[in-house]
N, C-alpha and C positions, 0 to 999 in steps of 0.2 A: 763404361757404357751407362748412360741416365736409366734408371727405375722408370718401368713404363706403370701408369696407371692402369690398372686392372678395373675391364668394361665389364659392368653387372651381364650377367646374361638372361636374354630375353628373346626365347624364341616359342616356336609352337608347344615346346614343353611349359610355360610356364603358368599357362594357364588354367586355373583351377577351379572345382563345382564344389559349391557345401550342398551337404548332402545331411539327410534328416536332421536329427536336433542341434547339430553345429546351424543351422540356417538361423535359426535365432539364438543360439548360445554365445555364438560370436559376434554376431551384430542386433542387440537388441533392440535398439534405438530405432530400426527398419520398422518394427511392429508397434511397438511400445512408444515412440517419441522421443525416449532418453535411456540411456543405462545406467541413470541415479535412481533417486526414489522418486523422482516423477512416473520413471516406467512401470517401476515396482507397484505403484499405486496402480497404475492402470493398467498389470496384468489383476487384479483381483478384481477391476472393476467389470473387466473381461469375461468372468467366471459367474461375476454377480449379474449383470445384462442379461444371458441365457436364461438364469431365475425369473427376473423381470419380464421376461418375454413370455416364457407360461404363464407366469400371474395375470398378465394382460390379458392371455387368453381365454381365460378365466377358469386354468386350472390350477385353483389352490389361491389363498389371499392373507398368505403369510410367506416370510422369506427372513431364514434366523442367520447372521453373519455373528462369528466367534472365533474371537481372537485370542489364543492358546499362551502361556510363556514360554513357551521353546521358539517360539515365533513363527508359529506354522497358525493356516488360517482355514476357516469350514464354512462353505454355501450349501446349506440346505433348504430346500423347496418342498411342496406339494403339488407338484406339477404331472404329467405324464411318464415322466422319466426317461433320461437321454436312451436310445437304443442303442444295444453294444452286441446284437447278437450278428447273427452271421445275413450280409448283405448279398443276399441273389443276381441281381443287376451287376453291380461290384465283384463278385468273386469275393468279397474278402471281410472282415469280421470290420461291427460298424467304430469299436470300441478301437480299432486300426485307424480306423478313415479319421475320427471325432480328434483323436488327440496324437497322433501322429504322421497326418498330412494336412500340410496346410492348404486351404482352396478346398475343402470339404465340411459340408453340412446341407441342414435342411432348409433354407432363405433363401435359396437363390429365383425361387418363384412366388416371392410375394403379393405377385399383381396376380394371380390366377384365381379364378373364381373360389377353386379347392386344393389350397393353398395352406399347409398347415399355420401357417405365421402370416398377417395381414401387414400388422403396423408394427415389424419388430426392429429390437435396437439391436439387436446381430445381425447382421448381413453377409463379410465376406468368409464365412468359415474359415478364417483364421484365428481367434481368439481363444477358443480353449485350449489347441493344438500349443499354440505361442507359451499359451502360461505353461502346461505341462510340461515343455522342452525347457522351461526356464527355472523348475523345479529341481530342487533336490532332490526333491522324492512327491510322486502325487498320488490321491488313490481317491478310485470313482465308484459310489455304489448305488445303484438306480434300482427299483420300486415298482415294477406294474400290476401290483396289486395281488399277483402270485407267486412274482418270483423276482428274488433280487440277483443280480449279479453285478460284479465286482472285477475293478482291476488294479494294477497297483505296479507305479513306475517310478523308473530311479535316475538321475540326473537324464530326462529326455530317453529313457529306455524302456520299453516293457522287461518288468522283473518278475518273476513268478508267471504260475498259468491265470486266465481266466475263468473266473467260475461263476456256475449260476446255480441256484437252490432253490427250493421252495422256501414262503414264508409261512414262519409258524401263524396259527390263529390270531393267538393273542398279538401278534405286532402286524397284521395286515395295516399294507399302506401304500402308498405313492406319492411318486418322488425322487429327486435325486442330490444324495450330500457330496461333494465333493469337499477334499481336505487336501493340504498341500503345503508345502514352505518356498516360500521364496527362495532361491540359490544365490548367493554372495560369492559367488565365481561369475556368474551372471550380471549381477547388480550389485553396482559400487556400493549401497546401501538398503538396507531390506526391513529397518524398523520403523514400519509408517506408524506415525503418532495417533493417538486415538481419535483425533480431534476429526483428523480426516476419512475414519470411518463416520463419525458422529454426524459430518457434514455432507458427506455422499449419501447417508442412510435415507437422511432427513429431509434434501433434494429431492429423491426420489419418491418418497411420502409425498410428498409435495407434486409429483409429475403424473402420481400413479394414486386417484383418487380410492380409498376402502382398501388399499393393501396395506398388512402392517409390516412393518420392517424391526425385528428385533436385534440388537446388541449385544452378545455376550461378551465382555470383555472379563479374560481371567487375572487376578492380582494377585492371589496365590494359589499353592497347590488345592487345586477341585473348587474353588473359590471364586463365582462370576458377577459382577456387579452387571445389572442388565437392564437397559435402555430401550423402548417402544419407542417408534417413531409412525404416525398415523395421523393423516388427515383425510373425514370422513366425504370434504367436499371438495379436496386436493387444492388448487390453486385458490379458489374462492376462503380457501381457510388461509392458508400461505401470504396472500396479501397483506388479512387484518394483521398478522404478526408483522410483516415488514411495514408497513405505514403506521402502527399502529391508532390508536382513536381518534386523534387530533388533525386531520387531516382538512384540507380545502374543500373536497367532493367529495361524494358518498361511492363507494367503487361501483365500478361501470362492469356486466359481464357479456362477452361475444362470444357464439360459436358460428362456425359455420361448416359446410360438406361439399364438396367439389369434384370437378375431375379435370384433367388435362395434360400436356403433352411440353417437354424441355423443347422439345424442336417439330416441326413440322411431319417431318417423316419420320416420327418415331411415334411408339404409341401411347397412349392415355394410363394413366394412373392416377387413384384415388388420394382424396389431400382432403385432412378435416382438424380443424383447429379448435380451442378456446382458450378465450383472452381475457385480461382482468387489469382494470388499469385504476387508479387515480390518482389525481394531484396533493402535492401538500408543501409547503410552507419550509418543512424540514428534513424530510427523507426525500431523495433521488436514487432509483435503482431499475435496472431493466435485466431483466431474466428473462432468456428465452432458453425451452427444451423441446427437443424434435425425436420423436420416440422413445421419449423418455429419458435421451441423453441432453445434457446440460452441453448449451453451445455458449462456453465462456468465449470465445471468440465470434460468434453470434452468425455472419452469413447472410443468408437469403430471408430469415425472417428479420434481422436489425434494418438490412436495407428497407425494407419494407417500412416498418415504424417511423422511419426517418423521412422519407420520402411522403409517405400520405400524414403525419404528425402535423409537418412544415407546410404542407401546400394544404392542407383543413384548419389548421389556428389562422395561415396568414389571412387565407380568407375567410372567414368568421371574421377577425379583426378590421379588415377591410369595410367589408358590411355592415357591420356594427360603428363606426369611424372612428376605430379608439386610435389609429393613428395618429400623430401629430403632424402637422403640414410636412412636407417632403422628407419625413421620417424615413428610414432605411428598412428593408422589410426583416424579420426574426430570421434567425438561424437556428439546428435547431439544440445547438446545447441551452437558448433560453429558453425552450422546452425540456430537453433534456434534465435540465437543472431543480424542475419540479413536477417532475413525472417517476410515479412508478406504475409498472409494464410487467406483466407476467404473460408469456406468451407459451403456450402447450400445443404442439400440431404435431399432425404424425402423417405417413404417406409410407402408398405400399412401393415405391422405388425412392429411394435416397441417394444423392451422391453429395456425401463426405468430402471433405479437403482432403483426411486422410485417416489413418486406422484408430486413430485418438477421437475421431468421433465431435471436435466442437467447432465447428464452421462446416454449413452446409451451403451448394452451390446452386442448388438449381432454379432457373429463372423462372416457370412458369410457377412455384413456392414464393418469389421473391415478388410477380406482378400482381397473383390470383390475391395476398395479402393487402399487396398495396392498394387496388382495388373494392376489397370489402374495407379498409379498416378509412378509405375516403369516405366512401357509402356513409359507413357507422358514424363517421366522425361529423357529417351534418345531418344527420337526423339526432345525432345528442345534442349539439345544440340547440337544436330547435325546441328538443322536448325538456331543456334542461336548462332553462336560460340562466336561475339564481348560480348553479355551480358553474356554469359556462362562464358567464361572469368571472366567477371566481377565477376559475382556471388560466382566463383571458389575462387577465387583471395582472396575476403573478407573474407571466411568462411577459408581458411588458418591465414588468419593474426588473426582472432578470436579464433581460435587453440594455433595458439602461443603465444599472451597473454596470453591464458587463463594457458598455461604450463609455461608461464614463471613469471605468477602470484601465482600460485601452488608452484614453487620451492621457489620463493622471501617467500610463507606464511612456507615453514620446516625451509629454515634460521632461518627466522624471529623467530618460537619457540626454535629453539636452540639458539638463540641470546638473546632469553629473560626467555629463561630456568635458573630456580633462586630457591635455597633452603635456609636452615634456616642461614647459614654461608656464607657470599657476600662479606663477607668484604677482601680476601683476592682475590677475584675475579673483586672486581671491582675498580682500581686506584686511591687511594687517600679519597676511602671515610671510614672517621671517624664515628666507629660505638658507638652508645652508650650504655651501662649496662642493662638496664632495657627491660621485653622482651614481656610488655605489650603495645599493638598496641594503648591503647586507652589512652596510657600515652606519647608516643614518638612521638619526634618533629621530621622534616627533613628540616633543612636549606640548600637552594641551594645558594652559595657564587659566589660571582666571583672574579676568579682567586685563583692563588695559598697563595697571600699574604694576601688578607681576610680570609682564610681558619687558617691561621696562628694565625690571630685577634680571630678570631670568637671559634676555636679550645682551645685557652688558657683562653676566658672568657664565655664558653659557662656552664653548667650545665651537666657533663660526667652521668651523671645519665639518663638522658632521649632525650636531645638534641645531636642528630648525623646532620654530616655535608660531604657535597659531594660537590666538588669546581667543576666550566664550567669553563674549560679548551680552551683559544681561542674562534675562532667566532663558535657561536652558528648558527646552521643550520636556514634557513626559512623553516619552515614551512610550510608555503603558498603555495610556489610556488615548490615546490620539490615533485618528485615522490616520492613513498613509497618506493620504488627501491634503491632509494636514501637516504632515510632518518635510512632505517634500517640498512644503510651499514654506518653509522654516529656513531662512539666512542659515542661521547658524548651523543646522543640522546640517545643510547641502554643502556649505565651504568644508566644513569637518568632514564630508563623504569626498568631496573633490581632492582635498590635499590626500587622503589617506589611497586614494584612487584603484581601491578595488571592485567599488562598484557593491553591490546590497544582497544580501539573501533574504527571498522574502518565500516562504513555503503556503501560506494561506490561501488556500482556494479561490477567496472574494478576488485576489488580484488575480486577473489573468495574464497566461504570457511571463515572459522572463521582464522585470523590473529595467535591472542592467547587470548584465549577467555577473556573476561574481568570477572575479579570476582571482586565487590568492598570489600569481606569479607576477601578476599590476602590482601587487601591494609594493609601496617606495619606502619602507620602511627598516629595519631590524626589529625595532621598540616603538611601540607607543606610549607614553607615559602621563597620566594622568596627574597635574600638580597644583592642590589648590590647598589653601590653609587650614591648620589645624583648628578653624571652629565650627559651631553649628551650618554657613554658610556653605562653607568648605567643603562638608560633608553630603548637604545636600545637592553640592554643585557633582560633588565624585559621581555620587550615589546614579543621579540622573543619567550622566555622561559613563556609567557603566550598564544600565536597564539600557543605553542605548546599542551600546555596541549586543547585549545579550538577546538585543529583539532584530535587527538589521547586520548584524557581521557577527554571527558566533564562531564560524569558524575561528576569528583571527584570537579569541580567548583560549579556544581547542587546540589552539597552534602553540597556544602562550607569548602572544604579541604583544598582547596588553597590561599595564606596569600602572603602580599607585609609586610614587615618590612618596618616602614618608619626611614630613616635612618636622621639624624639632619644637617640643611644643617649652620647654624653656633654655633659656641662655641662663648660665652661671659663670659671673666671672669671676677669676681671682688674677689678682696682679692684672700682668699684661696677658693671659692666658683666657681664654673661652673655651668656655664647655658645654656640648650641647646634648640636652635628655629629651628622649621622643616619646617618654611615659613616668609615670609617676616612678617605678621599681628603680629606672635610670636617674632620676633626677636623688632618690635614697641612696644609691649608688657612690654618686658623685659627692654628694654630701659627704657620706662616710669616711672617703680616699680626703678629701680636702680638710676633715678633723678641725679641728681651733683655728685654721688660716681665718683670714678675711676674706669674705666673697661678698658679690651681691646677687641676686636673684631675681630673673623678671620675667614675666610669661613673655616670649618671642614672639615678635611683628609678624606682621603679616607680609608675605612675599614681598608687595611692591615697600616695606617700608624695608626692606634688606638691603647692606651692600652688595655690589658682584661679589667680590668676594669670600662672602660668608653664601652667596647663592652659588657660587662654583663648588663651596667645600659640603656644605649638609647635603647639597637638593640634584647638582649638575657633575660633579665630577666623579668618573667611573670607579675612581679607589675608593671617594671616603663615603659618597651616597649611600641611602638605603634604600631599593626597589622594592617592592612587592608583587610576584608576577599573580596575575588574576586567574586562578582557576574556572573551569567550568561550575566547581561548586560552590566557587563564591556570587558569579554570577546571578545563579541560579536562588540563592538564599537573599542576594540582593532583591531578586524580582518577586520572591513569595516577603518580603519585609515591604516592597515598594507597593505590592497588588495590597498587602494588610492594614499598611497607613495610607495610601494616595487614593488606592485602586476602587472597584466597586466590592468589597469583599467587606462589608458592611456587618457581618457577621462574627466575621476576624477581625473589626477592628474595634470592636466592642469590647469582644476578650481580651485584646491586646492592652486594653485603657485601663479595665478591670484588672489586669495580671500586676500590668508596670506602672499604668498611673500615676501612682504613688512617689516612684523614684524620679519624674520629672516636676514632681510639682514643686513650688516655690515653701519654702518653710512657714513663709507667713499666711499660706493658703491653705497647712494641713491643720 
């Protein structure tokens, strides 16, 4: 009788409720975003927000975060201090409610006249709750000025009782420290690096004008290295640091105070901003925070900027006629491209994208902006015509780049537009028979008379051959403008037919995109003669693959043929030395015979051959496969002699000088 497959079962039994701190112990990623260290991060930031949220209030204007070695971490405040006593309403103690149900706290009536929290960055009473259940262990101890009490939990459990005491005299205070470790049954990883406290601290400095934000971090035992982060005029300071001095405009500062409603039938709630903007030349950056959380994925105030930026420059420009006849109108990354935006709003109803807090949605946030920052945007021009200018002036030449980066990238694919048949498309290059990539050679020769050597002793089976015809471009120092408008460079990119990697900002858009699985190759091999010419033909023709195809060096696709820099013969016998040590060598072995000795032709004066045996044939050749570090030493030698490093190339004259110069010159 056949094995019947066994049907899982699934019926009214199978469905199941997590229940208290399994609800986030098992799926952290629900609260948290992630159950790496992204979450991890953002349960502390969770713990830290509630701080932030009294300090706004204005109680207490200090908030110390310390980061312990065992890897456990402490928020302490000067605030009111969380309540944890016994809730009336509730039936049940508040120190229950706060960090062991989630959907409890105090936020949920921000718009209320008497309302403890106006503009806070906690909102769904799930954040503390989250991080406690995601603890090893956590312990809360709040401050009202009489009496402290204390609670203290173990992987999501109350462990011990709750206690409250009096404060002695001498430590009267207010406030609440919470201390905690991250759990690694929870979180794949739980060691945030310091940087991203340093970086959150100092956002928030930055959000939260007169609050300071202290660092303890510990490095050894009782041992804390400790970081202030404070600005006294919050964003207005924050700018000078990101733009810093050199900038196009003098920065711009907007506030404004509002009220309104997401929809129609719903009700009004209070919306108040300040903005800090200017252009520059070299820094682009838009930062926007909405109650003091950092909205890295931006929302309802980006659309905003976007929307009134584009429809206030275009027309300024309009107005002003800096257009050019039937000129296309801006977009706005040629704003984007020399703007920086610091954007600070807060409102007493917020809807979030979700519990990670960085994209906000609501529309009447998203018009009420785009409507003042129109307003603002022509009355600065008016008042401000020399930076207006400016400002104008930039976001045009960033336009036109950007169009004339767009047309240079359609050439550029019809330039390097290549199908299975090249060979009658690209000048001189010899293809070979066989139509396997992972068999087929490509030697790059130089000139046409190596092409001749190389062509009649090369292996027509799988070695193809494309001769560099004159001086090979730099590299280096040439625009892409330039390079793609280069014979030589574009047949060398079509035969090799992977197409370019170009990482630089200035081009936009993919060039042609790079596929290594195009690439028609095995080997590419680099063959030119052992002299100064030679060298710098290599030299070039490797700064090029390391500025436009690095992968295919990372891959180790690229090959120097080392070419023999003398011929010794004796008898009927030839022998060939690729360095001085080799040609001592050979000497030695051949003792009293008779030889003669001649520095070796250059490619085109070879027979086949003797070019099948030194340069083409896979037993007796010599390759050299090009590292990424030779590459790389190549382009800091080419940037020191060719390049603009003028400073390097002084020392360089000064160092070696000497060893190039002619004898009859020292």
């Amino acid at each position: 009788m056949a094995k019947q497959n066994k049907i899982p079962k699934y019926d009214d039994q199978s469905i199941v409720m997590l229940k208290g701190a399994e609800r986030v112990r098992l799926r952290p990623a629900v609260i948290f975003g992630s159950d790496g260290l992204d979450g991890c991060e953002h349960s502390f930031f969770e713990i830290l927000s509630n701080s932030v949220d009294e300090a706004r209030e204005k109680y207490g204007d200090e908030i110390i975060t310390t980061v312990f070695l065992d890897g456990s971490l402490q928020v302490e405040d000067h605030g009111r201090g969380v309540p944890l006593g016994f809730n009336e309403a509730e039936g049940r103690y508040n120190w229950e409610l706060i960090y062991c149900e989630l959907y409890a706290g105090g936020k949920y009536s921000n718009n209320d006249e008497d309302a403890a929290y106006k503009y806070s960055l906690g909102l769904n009473g799930l954040g503390a709750c989250a991080t406690q259940y995601s603890s090893e262990w956590f312990d809360v101890s709040s401050y009202d000025g009489a009496n402290v009490s204390s609670m203290h939990f173990e992987k999501g459990e109350p462990a011990g009782e709750f206690t409250t005491r009096p404060i002695e005299r001498r430590d009267i205070r207010h406030g609440t420290i919470q201390r905690w470790k991250p759990d690694r049954e929870v979180f794949t990883d739980t060691a945030i690096p310091r940087d991203y406290f340093e970086q959150t601290l100092k956002t928030q400095s930055a959000a939260n004008a007169g609050i300071k934000f202290v660092l303890k971090y510990e490095t050894a035992p009782n041992v804390f290295d400790e970081e202030i982060f404070y600005y006294e005029s919050g964003i207005r300071d924050y700018i000078k640091e990101i733009a810093g001095e050199d900038t196009l405009t003098a920065p711009v500062y907007w506030s404004f105070e509002t009220s309104g409603r997401d929809r129609e039938d719903m009700a009004d709630y209070k919306l108040k901003g300040e903005f800090v903007w200017c252009a520059s030349a070299k820094v682009s950056a838009l930062r926007y925070f909405h109650n003091s959380s950092w909205l890295e994925h931006g929302g309802s105030p980006d659309d905003a900027v976007k929307r009134a930026f584009v429809y206030g420059v275009d027309k300024r420009l309009r107005a002003a006629g800096k257009y050019n006849k039937n000129e296309s109108k801006i977009k706005f990354t040629d704003i984007e491209d020399c703007l920086v935006f610091i954007s600070n709003s807060f409102s007493t109803q917020t809807s979030y994208e979700n519990q990670t807090k960085k994209s906000i949605t609501n529309t009447f946030i998203a018009d009420a902006m785009t409507q003042f920052f129109k307003e603002q945007l022509e009355f600065y021009f008016l008042e401000n015509p020399a930076d207006g200018d400016r400002f104008l002036n930039q976001v045009l030449i960033n336009k036109r780049s950007r169009e004339k980066a767009e047309t240079t990238r359609i050439d550029v694919k019809k330039a390097l537009a290549t199908s299975n048949d090249i060979t009658g498309r690209v000048e001189k290059f010899v293809a070979c028979r066989s139509k396997d990539p992972e068999r087929r050679e490509l030697y790059i020769v130089e000139g046409d008379s190596a092409m001749g050597s190389c062509k009649l002793g090369r292996n027509a089976e799988f070695q193809a051959i494309i001769p560099v015809r004159g001086k090979t471009l730099n590299c280096l120092k040439s625009t892409y403008d330039k390079i793609f408008k280069n014979d030589i460079i574009v047949d060398l990119l079509r035969v090799i037919g992977c197409g370019v990697e170009i990482a630089e900002k200035k081009v936009k858009g993919d060039v042609s995109p790079f596929d290594l699985s195009a690439l028609r190759w095995s080997k590419i091999i680099i063959c030119t003669d052992a002299d100064e010419d030679g060298f710098q033909i290599r030299t070039l023709l490797l700064t090029m693959f390391y500025r436009l195809l690095p992968t295919l060096i990372n891959e180790g696709r690229v090959y120097i043929a080392e070419t023999p820099l003398y011929e010794i013969t004796c008898r009927d016998e030839i022998f060939f030395a690729y360095d001085e040590v080799e040609k001592a060598q050979i000497l030695e072995k051949l003792g009293s015979k008779k030889y003669t000795l001649q520095r070796s032709k250059g490619l085109g004066e070879n027979d086949p051959d003797m070019m099948w045996k030194t340069t083409m044939n896979p037993e007796t050749r010599r390759l050299i496969r090009v590292s990424r570090a030779d590459a790389e030493a190549t382009d800091r030698i080419f940037d020191t002699l060719l390049g603009d490093n003028l400073a390097a190339r002084k020392e360089f004259i000064f160092t070696y000088g000497s060893l190039y110069a002619d004898e009859a010159d020292v």
